[in-house]
C-alpha positions as CSV (number, residue, x, y, z in Angstrom):
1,X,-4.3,10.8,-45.1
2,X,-6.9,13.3,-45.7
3,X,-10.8,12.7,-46.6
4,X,-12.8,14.9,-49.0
5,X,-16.3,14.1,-49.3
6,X,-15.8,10.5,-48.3
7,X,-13.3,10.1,-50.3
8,X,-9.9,9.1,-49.5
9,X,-6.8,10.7,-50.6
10,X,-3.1,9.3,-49.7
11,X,0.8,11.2,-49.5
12,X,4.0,10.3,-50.7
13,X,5.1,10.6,-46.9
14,X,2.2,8.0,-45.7
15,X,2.9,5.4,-48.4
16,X,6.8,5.4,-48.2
17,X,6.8,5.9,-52.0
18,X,6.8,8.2,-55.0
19,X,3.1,8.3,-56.7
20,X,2.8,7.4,-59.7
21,X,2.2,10.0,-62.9
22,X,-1.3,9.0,-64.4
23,X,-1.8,6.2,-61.2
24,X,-0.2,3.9,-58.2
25,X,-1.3,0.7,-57.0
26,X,-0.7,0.2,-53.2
27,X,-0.5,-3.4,-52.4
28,X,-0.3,-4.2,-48.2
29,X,1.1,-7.2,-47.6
30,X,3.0,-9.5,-44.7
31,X,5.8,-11.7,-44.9
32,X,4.2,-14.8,-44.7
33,X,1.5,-14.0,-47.0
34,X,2.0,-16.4,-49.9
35,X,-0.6,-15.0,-52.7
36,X,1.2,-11.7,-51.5
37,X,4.3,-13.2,-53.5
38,X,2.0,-13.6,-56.7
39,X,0.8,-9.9,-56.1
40,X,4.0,-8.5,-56.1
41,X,4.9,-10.2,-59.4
42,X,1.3,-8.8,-60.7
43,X,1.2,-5.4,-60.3
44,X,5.0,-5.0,-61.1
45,X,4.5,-6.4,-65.0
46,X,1.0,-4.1,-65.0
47,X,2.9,-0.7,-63.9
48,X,5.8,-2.2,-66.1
49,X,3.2,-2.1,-68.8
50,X,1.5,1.4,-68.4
51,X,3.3,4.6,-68.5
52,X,2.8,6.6,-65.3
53,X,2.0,4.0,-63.4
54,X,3.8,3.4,-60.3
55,X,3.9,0.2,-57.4
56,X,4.3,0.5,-54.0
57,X,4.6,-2.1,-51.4
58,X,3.2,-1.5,-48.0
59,X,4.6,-3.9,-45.0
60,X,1.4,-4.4,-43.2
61,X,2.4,-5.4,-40.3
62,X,5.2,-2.5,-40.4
63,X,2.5,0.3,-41.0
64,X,0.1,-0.8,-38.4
65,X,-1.6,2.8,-38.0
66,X,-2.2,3.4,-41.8
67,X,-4.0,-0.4,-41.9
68,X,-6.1,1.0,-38.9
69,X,-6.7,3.9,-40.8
70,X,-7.5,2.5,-44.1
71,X,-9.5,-0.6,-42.4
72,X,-7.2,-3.5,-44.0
73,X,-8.4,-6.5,-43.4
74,X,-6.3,-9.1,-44.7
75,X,-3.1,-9.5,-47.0
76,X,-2.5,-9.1,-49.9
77,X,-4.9,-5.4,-50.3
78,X,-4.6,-3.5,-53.5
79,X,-5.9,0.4,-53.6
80,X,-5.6,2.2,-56.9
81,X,-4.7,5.6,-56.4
82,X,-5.4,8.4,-59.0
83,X,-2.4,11.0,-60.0
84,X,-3.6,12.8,-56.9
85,X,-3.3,9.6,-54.6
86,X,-7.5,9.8,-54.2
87,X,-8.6,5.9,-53.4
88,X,-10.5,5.0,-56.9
89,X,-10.6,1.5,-56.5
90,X,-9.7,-1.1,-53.6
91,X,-9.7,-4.8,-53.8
92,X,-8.3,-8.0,-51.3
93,X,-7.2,-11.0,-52.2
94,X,-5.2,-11.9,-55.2
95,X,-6.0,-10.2,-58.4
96,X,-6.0,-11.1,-62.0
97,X,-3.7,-8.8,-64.3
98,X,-6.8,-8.2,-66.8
99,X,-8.6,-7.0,-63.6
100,X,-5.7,-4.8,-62.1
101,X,-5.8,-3.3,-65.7
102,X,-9.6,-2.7,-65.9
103,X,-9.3,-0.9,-62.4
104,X,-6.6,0.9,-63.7
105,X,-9.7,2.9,-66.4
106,X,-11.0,4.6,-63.0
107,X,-7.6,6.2,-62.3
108,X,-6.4,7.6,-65.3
């Protein structure tokens, strides 16, 4: 993870994950995290949608350092990543498709 003027930027290596061409969206989740379910299903029909965009699923509670890092605070956590894996947009709870979409504008 390396920070450029306050901004965050994220690896392949660090996310367990190939990024996305045009964007990714990072969700952090735990096993027992129900809305984490709903999530999942979210973001996979959004980067289903959208060409170039990729999904990767972060086990939270597996990646304990990089939730340090990144200050998550509860499951489920969505980051949008630009092509260059720079944090554009970060979000907790469950989110609405429409709004996963809209946050998707900032990355590509």
């Amino acid at each position: 993870m390396s920070t450029e003027n306050g901004t965050v930027r994220l690896s392949e290596a660090e996310l367990g994950g190939a990024l996305g061409e045009r964007a990714t969206l990072v969700q952090f989740s735990t096993a027992f995290c129900q809305p984490c379910r709903a999530t999942r299903r979210v973001l996979a029909e959004v980067a289903g949608m959208v060409d170039g965009v990729a999904h990767i699923e972060v086990d939270a509670e597996e990646r304990l350092e990089l939730v340090r890092r990144l200050e998550i605070l509860r499951t489920p956590t969505v980051l949008v990543l630009d092509a260059g894996g720079r944090v554009v947009r970060r979000a907790a709870g469950m989110p609405r498709k429409a709004d996963v979409i809209a946050a998707l504008g900032w990355a590509v």
